[in-house]
C-alpha positions as CSV (number, residue, x, y, z in Angstrom):
1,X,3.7,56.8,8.5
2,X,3.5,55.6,5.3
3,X,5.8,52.4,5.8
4,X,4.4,49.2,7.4
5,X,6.0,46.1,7.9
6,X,6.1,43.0,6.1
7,X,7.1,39.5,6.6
8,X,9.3,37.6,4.8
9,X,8.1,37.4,0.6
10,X,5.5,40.2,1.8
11,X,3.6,38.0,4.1
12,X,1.2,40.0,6.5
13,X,1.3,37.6,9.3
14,X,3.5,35.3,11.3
15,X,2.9,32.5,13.5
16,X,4.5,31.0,16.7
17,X,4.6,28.9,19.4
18,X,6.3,28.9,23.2
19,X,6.6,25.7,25.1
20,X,7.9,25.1,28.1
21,X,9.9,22.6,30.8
22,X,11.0,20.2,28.4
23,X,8.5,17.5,29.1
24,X,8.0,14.2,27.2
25,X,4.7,15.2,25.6
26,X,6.4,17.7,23.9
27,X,7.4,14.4,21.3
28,X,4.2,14.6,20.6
29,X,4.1,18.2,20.0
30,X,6.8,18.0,17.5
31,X,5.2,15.6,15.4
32,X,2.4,17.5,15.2
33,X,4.0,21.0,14.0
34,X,6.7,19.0,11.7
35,X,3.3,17.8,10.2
36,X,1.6,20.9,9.6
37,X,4.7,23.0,8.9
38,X,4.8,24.5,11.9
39,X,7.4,26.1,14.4
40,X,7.9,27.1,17.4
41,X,10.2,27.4,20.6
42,X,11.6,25.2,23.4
43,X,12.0,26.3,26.6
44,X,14.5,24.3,28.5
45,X,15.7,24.3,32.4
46,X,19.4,22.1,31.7
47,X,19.2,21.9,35.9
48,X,16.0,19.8,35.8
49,X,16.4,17.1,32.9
50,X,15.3,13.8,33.9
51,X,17.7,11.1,35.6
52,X,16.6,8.0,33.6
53,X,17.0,7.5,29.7
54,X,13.4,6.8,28.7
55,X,12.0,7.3,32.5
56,X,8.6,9.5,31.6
57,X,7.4,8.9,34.9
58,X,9.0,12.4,35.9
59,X,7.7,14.1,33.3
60,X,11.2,15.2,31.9
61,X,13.1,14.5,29.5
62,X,17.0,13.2,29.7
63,X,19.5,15.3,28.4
64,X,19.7,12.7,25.7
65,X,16.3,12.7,24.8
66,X,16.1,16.5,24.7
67,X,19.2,16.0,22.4
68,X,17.7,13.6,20.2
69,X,13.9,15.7,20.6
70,X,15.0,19.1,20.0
71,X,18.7,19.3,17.8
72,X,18.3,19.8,14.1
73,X,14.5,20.0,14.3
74,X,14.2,23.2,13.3
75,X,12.8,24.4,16.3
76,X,14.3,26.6,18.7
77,X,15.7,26.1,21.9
78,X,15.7,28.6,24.5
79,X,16.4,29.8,28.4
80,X,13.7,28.6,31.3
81,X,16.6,29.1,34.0
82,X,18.8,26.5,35.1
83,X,16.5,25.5,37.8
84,X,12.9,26.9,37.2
85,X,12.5,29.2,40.5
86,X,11.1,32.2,40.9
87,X,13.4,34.4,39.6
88,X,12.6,37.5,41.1
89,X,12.9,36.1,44.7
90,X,16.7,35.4,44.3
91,X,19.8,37.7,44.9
92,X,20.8,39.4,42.2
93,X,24.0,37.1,41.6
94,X,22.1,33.9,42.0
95,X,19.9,35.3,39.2
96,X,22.8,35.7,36.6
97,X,23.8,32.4,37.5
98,X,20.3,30.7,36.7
99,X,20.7,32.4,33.3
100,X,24.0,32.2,32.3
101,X,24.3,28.6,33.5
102,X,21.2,27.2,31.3
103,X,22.1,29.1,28.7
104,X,25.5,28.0,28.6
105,X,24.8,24.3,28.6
106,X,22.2,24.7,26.1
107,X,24.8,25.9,23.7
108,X,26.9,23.5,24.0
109,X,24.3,20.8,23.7
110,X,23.0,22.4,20.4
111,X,26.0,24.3,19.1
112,X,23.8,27.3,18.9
113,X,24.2,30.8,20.1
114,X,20.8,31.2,23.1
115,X,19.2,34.7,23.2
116,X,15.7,33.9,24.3
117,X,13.4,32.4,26.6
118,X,10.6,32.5,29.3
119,X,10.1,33.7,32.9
120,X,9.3,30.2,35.2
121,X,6.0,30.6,36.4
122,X,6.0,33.8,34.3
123,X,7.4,35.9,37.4
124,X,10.0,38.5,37.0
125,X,10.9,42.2,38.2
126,X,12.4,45.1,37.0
127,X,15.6,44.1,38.8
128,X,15.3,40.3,36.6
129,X,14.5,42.6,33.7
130,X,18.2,44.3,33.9
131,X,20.1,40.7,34.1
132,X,18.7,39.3,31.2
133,X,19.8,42.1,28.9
134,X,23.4,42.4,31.0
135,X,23.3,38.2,30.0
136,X,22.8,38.7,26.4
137,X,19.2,37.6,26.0
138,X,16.7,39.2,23.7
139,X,13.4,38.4,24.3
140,X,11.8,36.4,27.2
141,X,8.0,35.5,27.2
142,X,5.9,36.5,30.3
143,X,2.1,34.3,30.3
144,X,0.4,37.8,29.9
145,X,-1.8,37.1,27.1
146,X,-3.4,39.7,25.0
147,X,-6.0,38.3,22.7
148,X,-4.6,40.3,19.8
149,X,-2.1,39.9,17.2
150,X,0.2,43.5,17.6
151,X,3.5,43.2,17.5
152,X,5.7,43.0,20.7
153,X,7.5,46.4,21.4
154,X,9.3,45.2,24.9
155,X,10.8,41.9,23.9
156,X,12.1,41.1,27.8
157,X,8.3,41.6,28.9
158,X,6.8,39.4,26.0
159,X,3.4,38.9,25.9
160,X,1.7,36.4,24.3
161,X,-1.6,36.2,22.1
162,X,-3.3,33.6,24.2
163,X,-2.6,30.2,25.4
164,X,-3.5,27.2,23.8
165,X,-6.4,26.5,26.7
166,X,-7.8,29.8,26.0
167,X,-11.6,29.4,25.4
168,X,-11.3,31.9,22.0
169,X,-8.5,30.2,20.6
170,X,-10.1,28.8,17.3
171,X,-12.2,32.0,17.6
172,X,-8.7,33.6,17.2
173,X,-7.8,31.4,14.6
174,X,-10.6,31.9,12.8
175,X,-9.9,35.9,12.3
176,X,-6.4,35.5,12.1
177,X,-6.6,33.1,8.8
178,X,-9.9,34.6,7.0
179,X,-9.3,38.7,8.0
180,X,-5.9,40.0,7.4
181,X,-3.9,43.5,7.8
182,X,-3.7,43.8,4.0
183,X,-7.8,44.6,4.0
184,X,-7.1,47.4,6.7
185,X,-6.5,50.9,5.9
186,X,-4.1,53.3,7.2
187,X,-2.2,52.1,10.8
188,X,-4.3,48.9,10.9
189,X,-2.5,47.7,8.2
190,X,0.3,47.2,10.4
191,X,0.8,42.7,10.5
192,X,-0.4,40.8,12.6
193,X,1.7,37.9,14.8
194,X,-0.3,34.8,16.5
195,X,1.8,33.8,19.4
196,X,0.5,30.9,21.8
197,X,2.3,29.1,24.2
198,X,1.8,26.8,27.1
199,X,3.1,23.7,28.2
200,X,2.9,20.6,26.8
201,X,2.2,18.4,29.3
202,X,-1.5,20.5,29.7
203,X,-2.9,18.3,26.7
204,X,-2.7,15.3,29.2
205,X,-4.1,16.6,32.2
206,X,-7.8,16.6,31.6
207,X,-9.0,14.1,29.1
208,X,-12.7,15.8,29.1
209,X,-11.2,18.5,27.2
210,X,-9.3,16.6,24.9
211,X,-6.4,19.0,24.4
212,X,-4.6,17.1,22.2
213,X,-7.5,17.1,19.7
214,X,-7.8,20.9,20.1
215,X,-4.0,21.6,18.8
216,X,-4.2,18.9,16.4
217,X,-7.3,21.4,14.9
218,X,-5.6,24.4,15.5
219,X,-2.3,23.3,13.7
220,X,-4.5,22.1,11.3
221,X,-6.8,24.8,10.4
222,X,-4.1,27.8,10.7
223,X,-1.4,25.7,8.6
224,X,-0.9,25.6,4.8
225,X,-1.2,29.7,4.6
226,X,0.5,31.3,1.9
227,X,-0.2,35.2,3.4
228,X,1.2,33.5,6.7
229,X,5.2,33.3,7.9
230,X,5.5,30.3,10.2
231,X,8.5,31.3,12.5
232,X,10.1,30.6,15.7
233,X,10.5,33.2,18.4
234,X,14.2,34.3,17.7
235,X,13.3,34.7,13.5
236,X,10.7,36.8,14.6
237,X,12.4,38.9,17.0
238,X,15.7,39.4,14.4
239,X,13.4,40.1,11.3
240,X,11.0,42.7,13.6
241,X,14.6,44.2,14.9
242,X,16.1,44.4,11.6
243,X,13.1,45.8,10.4
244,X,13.5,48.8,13.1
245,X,16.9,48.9,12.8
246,X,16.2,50.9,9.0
247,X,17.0,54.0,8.4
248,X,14.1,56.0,7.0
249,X,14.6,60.2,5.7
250,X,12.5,62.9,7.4
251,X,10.5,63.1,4.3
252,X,10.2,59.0,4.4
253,X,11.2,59.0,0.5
254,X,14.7,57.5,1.3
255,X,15.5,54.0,3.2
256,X,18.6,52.2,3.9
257,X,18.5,48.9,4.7
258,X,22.1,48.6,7.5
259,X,21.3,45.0,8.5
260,X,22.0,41.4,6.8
261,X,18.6,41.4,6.2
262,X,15.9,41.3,3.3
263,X,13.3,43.4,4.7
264,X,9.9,43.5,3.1
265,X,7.0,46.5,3.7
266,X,4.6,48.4,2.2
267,X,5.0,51.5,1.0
268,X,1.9,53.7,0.8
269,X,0.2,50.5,0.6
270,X,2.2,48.9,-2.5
271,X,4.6,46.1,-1.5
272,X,8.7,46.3,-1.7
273,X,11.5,45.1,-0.1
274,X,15.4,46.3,0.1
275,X,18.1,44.1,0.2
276,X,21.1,44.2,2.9
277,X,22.9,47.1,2.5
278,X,20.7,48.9,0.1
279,X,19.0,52.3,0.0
280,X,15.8,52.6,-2.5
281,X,13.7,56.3,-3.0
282,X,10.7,57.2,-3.3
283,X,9.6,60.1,-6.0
């Protein structure tokens, strides 16, 4: 085909990040992407905040510290279920009810409509698979990781690229900032997005690996890109689905543009984009 995807402003390459439980440390996380012009995603169980304002001891936060943490950060907040269980182990009805109920409280706590989110302990079905879409979410990230940086086609089976305790990770990092899709020819030069995820609360657990130095690198080392889109998961997912959602002639010389987005691409390797509701051709 001779039409490949581009970020926003032509950028080959996006970058995100999936966190999850709502835990203290993720304070700490924040700083750290605000500082390096990051973003990324929050996944929240509203069942399992912590009882005591400023109580860390549990590990959670309060409802009003996940307020204070998380609204008008410009981060993302998103489904974990209600409660965290596995939710491929529950009835069918108790399913719908973890979802719907998290999703619903996180709305009203951020006056935000919730479309995404992650599988607790990364567990699901075919069965889980079914409620999600029937409950209005769009994506949900399993822990599969893949190593690469291909773009997800099964948004309610999301994989990741790795996790931040992967061993390649700044491996990773390294060919995702100094190689690019722009350098590739034909289908290579499809772009590329970096997705990592874990949990917080990991960059405490074992000191001898000094976790917390690790991300402080990584966010460090991938930031400041100008060829990269730094995005949290639900910009990523809208842009990728707005970009699918154009219509494209059989000879591939004519494209509409139906959505309310700008969408950039490449066209036979030279760079355009078409506004909302626009159609351009190609001689």
């Amino acid at each position: 085909m001779k039409l490949n995807m581009r970020f926003p402003d032509g950028k080959p390459k996006a970058l995100t990040f999936s966190y999850d439980d709502g835990v203290y440390q993720d304070l700490r996380l924040i700083s750290i992407f605000n500082q390096y012009g990051l973003k990324g995603t929050f996944n929240l169980n509203s069942g399992s905040f912590g009882q005591m304002p400023g109580d860390r001891k549990s590990g959670r936060m309060t409802k009003e510290d996940v307020v204070s943490a998380y609204k008008d950060s410009g981060h993302e907040v998103a489904v974990h279920a209600f409660t965290h269980p596995h939710l491929e182990q529950l009835p069918n009805d108790q399913v719908t009810k973890e979802i719907l109920a998290d999703r619903e409280n996180l709305e009203q706590l951020f006056h935000t409509i919730v479309r995404g989110g992650a599988y607790p302990f990364g567990s699901y079905s075919d069965e889980v698979v079914g409620i999600l879409k029937n409950c209005g979410i769009r994506y949900f990230r399993t822990t599969a990781s893949t190593e690469q940086f291909t773009i997800p086609i099964d948004w309610l089976r999301l994989p990741a690229t790795c996790h931040h305790k992967n061993k390649r990770l700044m491996e990773l990092a390294q060919e995702f900032v100094t190689d690019s899709p722009d350098l590739k020819e034909g289908w290579r030069r499809e772009p590329w997005l970096f997705y990592v995820w874990g949990h917080s609360y990991e960059f405490d657990q074992n000191t001898e690996d000094n976790n917390w130095d690790l991300i402080e690198r990584f966010a460090e080392f991938v930031s400041g890109k100008e060829d990269v889109w730094y995005a949290t998961n639900i910009e990523i997912y809208d842009y990728v689905t707005a970009f699918r959602s154009l219509e494209i002639s059989l000879s591939e010389k004519i494209i509409h543009n139906p959505t309310a987005h700008t969408i950039f691409f490449e066209y036979e390797t030279e760079k355009h984009h078409i506004n909302p509701g626009a159609t351009v051709c190609f001689a």
